[in-house]
Rosetta silent file (secondary structure, phi, psi, omega in degrees, C-alpha in Angstrom):
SEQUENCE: XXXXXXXXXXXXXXXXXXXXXXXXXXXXXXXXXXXXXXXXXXXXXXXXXXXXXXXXXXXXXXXXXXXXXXXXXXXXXXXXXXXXXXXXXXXXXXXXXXXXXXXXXXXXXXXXXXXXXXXXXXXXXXXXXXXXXXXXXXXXXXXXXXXXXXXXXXXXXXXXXXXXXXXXXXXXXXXXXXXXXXXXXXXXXXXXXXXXXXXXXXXXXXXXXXXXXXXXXXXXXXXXXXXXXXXXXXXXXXXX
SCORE:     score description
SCORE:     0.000 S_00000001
   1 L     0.000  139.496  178.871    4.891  172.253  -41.426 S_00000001
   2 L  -103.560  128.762  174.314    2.315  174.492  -43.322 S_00000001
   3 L   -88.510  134.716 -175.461   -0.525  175.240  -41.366 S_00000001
   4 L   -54.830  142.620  164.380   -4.134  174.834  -42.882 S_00000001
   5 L  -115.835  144.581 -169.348   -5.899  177.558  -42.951 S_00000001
   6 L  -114.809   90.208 -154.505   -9.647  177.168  -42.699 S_00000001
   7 L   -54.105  146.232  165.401  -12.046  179.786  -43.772 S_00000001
   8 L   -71.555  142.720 -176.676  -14.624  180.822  -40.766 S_00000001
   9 L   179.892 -173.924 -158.206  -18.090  179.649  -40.830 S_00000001
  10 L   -85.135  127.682  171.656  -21.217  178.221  -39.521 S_00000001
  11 L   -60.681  -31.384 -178.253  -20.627  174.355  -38.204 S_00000001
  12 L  -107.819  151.997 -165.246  -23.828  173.432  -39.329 S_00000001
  13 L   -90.305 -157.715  167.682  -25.449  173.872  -43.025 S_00000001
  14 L   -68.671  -41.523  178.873  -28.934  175.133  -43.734 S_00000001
  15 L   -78.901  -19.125 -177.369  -30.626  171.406  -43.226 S_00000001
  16 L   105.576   -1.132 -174.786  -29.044  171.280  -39.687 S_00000001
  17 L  -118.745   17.794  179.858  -26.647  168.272  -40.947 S_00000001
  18 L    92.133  150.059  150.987  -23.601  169.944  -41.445 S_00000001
  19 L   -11.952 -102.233 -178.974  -21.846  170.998  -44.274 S_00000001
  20 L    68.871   22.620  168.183  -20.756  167.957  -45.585 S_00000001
  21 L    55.441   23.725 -178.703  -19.449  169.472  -48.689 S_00000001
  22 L   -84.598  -32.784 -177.952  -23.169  168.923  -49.845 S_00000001
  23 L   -85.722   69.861  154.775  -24.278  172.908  -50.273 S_00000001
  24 L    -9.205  -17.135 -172.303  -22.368  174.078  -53.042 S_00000001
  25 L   -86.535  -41.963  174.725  -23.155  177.258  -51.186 S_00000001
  26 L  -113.138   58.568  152.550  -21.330  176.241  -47.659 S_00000001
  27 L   -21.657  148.340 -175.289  -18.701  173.608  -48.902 S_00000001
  28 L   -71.315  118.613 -171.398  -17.294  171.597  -46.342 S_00000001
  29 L   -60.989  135.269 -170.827  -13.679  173.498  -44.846 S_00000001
  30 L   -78.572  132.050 -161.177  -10.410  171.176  -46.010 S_00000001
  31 L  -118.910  151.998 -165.988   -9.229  169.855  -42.831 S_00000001
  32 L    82.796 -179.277  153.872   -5.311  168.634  -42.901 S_00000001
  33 L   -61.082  138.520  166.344   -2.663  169.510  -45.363 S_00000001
  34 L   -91.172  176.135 -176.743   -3.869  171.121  -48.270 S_00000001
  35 L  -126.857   43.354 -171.614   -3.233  170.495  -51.849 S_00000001
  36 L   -90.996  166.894  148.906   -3.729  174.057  -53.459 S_00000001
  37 L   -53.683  -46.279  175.573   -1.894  175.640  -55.724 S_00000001
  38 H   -39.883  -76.421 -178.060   -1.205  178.457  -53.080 S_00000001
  39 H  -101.881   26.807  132.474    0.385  175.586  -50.826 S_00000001
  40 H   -80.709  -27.330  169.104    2.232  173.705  -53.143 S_00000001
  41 H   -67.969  -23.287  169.037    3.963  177.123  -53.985 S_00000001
  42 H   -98.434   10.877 -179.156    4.513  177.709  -50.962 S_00000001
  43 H   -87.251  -37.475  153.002    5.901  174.588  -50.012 S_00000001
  44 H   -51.952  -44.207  177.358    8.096  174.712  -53.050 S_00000001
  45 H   -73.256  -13.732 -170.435    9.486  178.051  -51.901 S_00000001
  46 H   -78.938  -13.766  178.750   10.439  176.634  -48.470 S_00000001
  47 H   -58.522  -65.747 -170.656   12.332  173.705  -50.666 S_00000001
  48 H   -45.773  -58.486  164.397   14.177  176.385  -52.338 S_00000001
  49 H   -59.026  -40.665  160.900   15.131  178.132  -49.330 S_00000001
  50 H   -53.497  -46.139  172.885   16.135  175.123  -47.433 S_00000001
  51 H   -65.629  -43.506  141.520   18.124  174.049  -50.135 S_00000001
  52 H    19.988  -84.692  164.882   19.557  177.577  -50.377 S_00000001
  53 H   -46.933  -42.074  177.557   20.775  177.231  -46.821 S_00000001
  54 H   -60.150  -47.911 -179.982   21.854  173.604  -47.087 S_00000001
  55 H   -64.047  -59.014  171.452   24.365  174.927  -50.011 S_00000001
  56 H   -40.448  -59.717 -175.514   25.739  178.232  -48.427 S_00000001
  57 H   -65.625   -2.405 -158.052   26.318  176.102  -45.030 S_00000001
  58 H   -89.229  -58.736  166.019   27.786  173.271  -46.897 S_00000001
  59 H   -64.203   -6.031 -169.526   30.559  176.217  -48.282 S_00000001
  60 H  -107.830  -62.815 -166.784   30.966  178.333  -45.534 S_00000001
  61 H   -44.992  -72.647 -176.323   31.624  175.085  -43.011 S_00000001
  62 H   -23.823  -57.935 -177.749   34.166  173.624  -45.403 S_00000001
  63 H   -90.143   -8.345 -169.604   36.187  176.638  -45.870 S_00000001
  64 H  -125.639   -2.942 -178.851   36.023  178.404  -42.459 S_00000001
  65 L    91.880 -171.036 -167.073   34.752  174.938  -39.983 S_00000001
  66 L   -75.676  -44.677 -157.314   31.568  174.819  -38.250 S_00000001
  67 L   -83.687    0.052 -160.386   32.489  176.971  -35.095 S_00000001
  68 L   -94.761   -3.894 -165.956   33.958  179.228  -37.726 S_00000001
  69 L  -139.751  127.491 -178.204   30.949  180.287  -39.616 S_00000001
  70 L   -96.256 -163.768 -179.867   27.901  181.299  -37.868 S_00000001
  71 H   -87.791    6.454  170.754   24.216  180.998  -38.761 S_00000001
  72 H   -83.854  -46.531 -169.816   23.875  184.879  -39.611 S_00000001
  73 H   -64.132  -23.207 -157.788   27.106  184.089  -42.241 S_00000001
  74 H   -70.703  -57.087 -178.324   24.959  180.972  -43.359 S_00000001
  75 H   -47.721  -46.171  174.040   21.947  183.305  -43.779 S_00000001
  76 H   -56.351  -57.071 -147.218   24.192  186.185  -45.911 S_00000001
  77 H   -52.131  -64.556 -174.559   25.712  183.374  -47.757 S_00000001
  78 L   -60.694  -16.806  161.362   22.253  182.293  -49.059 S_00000001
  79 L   101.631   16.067 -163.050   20.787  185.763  -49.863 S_00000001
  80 L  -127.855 -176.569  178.366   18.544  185.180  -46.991 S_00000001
  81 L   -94.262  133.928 -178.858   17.351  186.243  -43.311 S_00000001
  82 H   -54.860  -15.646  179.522   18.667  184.707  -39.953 S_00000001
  83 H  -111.618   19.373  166.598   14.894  184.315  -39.254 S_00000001
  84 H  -118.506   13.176  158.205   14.618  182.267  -42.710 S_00000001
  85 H   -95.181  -75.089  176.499   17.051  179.860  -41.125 S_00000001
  86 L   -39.468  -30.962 -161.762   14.888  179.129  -37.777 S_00000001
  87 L   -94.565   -0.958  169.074   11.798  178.828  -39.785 S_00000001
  88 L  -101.111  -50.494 -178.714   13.791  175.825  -41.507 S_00000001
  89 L  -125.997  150.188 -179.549   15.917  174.463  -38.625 S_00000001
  90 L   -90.877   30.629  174.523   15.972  174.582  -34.979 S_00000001
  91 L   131.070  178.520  175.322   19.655  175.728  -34.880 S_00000001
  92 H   -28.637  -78.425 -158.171   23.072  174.720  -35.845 S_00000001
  93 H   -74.209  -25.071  150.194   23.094  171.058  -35.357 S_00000001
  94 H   -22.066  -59.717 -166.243   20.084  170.834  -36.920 S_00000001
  95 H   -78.287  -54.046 -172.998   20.789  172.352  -40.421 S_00000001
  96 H   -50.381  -27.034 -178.199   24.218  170.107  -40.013 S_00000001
  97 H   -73.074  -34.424 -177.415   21.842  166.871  -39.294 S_00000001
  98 H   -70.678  -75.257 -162.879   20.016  167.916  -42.828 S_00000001
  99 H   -59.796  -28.453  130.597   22.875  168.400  -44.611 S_00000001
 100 H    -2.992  -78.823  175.356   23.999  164.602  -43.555 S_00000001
 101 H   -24.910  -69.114  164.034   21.042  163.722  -44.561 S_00000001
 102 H   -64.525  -41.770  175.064   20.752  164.943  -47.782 S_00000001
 103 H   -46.221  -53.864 -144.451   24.778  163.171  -48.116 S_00000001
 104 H   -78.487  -81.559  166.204   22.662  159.702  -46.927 S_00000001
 105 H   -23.583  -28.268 -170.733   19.995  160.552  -50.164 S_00000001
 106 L  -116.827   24.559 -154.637   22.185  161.400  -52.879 S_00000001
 107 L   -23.001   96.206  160.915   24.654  158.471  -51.069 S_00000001
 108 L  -114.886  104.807 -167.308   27.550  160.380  -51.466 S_00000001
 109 L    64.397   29.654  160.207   30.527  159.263  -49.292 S_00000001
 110 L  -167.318   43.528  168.493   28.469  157.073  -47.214 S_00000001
 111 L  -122.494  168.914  157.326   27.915  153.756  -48.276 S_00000001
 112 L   -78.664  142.207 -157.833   29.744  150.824  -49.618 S_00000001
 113 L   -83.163  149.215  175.273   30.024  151.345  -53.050 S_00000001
 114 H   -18.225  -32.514 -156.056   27.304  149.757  -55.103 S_00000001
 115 H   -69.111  -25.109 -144.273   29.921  147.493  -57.369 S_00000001
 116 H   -90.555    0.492 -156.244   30.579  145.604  -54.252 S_00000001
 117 H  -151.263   29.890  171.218   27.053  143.857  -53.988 S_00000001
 118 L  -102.089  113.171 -143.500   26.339  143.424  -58.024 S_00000001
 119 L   -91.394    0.195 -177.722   25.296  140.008  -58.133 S_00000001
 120 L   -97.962   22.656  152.065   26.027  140.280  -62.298 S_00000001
 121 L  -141.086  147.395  168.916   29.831  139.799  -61.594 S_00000001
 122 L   -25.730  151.394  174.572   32.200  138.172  -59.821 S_00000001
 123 H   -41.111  -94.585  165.553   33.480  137.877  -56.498 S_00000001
 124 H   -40.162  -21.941  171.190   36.820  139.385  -57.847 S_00000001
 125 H   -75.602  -51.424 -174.074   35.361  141.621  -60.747 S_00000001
 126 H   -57.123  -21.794  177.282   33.544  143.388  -57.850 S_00000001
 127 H   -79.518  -19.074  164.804   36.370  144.235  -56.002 S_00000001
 128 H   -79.571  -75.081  179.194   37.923  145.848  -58.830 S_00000001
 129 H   -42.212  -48.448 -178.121   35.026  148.007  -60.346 S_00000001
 130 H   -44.532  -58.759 -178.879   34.485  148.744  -56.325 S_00000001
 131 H   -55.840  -27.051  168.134   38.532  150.320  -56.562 S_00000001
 132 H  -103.374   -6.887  153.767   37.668  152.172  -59.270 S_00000001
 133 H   -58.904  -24.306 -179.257   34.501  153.379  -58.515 S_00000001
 134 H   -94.276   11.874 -170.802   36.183  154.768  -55.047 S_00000001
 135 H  -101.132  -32.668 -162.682   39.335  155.741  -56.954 S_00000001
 136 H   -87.123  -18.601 -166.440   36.827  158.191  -59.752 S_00000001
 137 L   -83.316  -67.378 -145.282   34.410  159.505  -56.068 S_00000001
 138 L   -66.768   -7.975  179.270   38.159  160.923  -54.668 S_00000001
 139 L   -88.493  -17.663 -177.856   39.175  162.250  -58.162 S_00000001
 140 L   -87.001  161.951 -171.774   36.195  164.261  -58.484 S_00000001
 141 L   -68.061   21.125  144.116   35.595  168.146  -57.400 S_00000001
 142 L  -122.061   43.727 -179.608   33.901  167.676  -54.353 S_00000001
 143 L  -106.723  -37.143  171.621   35.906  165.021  -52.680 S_00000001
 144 L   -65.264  -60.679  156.347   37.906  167.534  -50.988 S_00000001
 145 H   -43.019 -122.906 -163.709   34.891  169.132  -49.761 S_00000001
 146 H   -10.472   -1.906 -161.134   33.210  166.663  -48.522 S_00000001
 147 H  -108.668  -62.604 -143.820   36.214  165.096  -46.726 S_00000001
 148 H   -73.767  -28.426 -178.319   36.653  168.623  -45.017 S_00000001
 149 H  -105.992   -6.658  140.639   33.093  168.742  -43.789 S_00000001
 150 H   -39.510  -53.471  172.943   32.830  165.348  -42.755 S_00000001
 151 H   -66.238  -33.549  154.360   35.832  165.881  -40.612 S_00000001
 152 H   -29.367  -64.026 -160.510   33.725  169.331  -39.214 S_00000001
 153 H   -51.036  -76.691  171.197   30.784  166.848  -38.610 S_00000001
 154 H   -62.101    1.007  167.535   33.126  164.806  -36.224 S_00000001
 155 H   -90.543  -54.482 -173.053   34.947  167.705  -34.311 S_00000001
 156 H   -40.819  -89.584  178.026   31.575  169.493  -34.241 S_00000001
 157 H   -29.605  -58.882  171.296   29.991  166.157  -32.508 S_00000001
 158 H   -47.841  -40.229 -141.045   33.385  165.542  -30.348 S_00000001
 159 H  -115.124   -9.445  177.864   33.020  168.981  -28.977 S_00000001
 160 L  -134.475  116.910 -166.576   28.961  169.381  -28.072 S_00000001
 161 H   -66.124  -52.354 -152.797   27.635  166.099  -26.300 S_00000001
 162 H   -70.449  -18.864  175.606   23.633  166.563  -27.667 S_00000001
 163 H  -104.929    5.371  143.421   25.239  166.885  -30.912 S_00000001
 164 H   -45.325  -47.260 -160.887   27.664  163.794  -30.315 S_00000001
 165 L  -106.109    4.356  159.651   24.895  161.643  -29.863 S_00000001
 166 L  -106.631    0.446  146.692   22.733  162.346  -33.125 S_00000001
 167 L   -77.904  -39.324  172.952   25.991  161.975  -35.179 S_00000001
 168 L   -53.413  -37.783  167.627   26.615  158.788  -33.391 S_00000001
 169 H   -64.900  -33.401 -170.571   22.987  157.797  -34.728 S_00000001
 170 H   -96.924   15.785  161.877   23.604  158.764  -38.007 S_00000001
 171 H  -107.977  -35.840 -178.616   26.648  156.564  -38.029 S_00000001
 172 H   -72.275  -48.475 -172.657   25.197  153.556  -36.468 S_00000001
 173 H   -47.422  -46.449  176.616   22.395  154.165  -39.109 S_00000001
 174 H   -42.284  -79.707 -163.796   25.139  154.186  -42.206 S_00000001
 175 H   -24.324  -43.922 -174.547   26.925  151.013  -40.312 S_00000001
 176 H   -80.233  -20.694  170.825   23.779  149.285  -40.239 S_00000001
 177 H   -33.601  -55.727 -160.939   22.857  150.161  -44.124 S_00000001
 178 H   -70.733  -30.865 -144.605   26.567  148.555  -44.998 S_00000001
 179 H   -79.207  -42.409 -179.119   25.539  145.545  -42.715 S_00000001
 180 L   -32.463  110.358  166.187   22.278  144.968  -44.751 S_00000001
 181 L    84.011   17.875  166.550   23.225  141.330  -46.888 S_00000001
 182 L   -75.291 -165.490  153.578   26.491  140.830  -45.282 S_00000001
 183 L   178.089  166.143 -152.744   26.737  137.816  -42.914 S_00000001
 184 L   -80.020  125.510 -167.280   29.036  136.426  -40.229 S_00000001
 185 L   -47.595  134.099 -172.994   32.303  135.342  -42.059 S_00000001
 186 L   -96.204   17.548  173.776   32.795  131.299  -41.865 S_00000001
 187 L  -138.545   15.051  174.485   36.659  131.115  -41.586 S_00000001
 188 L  -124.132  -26.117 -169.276   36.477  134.561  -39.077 S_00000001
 189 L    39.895   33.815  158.262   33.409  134.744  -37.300 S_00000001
 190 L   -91.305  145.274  176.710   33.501  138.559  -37.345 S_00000001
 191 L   -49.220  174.225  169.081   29.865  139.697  -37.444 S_00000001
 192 L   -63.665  -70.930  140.398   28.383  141.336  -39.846 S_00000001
 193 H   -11.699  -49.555  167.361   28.105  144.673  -38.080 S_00000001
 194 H   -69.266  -67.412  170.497   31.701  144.562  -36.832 S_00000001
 195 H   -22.173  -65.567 -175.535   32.335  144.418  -40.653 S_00000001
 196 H   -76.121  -21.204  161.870   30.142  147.247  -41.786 S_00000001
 197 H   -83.841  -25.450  165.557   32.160  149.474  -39.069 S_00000001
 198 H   -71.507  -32.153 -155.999   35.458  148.646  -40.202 S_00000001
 199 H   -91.729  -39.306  158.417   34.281  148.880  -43.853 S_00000001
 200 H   -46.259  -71.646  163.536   33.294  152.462  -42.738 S_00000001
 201 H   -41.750  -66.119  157.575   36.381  153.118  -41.368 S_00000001
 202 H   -36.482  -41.918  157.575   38.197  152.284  -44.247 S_00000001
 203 H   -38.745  -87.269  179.350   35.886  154.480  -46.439 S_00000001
 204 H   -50.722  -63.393  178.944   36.926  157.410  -44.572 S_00000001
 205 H   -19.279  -66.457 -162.832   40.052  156.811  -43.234 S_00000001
 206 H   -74.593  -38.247  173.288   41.758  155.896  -46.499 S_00000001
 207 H   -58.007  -14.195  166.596   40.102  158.945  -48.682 S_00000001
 208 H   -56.687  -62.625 -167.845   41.847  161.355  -45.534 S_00000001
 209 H   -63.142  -60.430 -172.972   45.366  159.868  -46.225 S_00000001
 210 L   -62.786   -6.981 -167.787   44.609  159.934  -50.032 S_00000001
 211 L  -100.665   -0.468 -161.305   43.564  163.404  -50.427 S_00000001
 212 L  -109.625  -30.228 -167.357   46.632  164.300  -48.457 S_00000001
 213 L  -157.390   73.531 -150.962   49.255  161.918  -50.323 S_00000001
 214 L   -67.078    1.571 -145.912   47.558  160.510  -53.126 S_00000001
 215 L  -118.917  -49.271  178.358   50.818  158.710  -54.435 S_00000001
 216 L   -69.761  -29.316 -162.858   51.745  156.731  -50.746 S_00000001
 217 L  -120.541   50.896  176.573   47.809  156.283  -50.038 S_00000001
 218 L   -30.376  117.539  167.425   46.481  154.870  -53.623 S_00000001
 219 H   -67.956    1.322 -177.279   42.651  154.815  -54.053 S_00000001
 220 H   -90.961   23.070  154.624   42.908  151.697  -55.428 S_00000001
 221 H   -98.665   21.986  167.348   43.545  150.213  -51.865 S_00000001
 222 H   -80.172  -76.286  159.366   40.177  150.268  -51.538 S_00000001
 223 H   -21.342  -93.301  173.437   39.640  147.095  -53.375 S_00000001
 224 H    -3.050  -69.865 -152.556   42.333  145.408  -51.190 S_00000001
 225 H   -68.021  -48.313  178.967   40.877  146.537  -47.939 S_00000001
 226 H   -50.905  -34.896  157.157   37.824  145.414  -49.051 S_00000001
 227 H   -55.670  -36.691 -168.808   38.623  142.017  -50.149 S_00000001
 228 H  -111.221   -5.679  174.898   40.190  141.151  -46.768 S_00000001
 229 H  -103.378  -33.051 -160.938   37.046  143.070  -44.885 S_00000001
 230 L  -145.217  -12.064 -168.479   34.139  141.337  -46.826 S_00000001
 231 L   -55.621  -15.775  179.986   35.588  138.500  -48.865 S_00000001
 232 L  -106.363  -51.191 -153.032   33.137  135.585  -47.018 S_00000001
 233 L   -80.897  -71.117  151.242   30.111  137.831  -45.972 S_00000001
 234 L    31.479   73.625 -177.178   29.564  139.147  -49.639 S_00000001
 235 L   -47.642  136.042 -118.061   26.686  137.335  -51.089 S_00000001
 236 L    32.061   49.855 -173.329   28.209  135.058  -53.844 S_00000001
 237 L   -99.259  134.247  176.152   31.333  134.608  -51.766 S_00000001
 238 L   -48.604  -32.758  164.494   32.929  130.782  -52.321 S_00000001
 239 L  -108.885   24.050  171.949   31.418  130.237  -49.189 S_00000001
 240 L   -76.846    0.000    0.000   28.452  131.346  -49.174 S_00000001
């Protein structure tokens, strides 16, 4: 947070009624965040630098793991100081909770994909555009990243309980995201919720096995699993 700074000065004006931004001579001191030029620049550099950090750790986890790269390599990586990491994050699991984050924002690898909930096609068109939108995410040049630090995310979280239980949040939140317009299946009765965790599962699961054996583990079994995961909850679903 950028703190205001407030010039020093008399509480009271010349009439005895305060400032009150009335005196051109003693304007009233800006109380809050400011809006300067000063501190939007410097709020832009702290952007920079966060992002900075966000990138370097994003490349360092991937190729060496979590436990494998500390926050002084994070800090080199980025061109920056181990005390321009703290003034951004309170630590490890922190910066890793950001960089999540930012994955949640740019929803990359951690939603159901859009196609599946485009009310301008079919039941059956969607499930198809869905396989090949998840067949073109695992073909592209961060799918292999992103698989490798996802799988970090969950060792990292298996292996330190306080940071177990804010990955477990940021999983129920995704689950409940997916759950958002489903609804409980009329020939299955699995919930909605129950749905959106399997439908998760599936996400990951099958891009591990495909990145590993793309020939046995097709990305186009996305579509499938999905059809047999969602076909009734799906808004326009025959029974819906």
């Amino acid at each position: 947070m950028i703190d205001a700074q407030v010039e020093p000065g008399p509480e009271n004006g010349p009439t005895g009624q305060g400032n009150g931004g009335s005196d051109p001579q003693h304007p009233a001191p800006r109380r809050g965040g400011q809006d300067t030029p000063k501190a939007r620049r410097r709020q832009e550099r702290r952007e920079i630098t966060r992002s900075s950090l966000l990138g370097a750790a994003e490349k360092l986890w991937a190729q060496r793991g979590i436990h494998g790269a500390s926050l002084d390599d994070v800090a080199s990586a980025a061109g920056l100081t181990k005390g321009a990491v703290y003034s951004n994050f309170a630590g490890k699991t922190d910066l890793l909770l950001a960089l999540l984050e930012r994955y949640t924002h740019e929803r990359i690898g951690t939603d159901v994909c859009d196609e599946l909930r485009d009310p301008e096609h079919s039941l059956e068109e969607r499930f198809e555009r869905a396989g090949q939108a998840y067949a073109r995410r695992l073909a592209g040049e961060d799918a292999r990243l992103l698989a490798l630090l996802l799988v970090e995310f969950w060792l990292y979280g298996m292996r330190d309980y306080a940071a177990g239980w804010r990955l477990a949040d940021w999983y129920a939140e995704r689950r409940e995201s997916i759950a958002r317009g489903l609804r409980l299946g009329e020939t299955d009765g699995v919930s909605r919720h129950d749905r959106a965790a399997l439908a998760m599962a599936l996400d990951f699961g099958l891009a591990l096995q495909h990145l590993l054996d793309p020939d046995r583990a097709p990305a186009e079994l996305y579509a499938t699993g999905m059809r047999l995961l969602l076909g009734d909850a799906l808004p326009g679903s025959p029974t819906t």
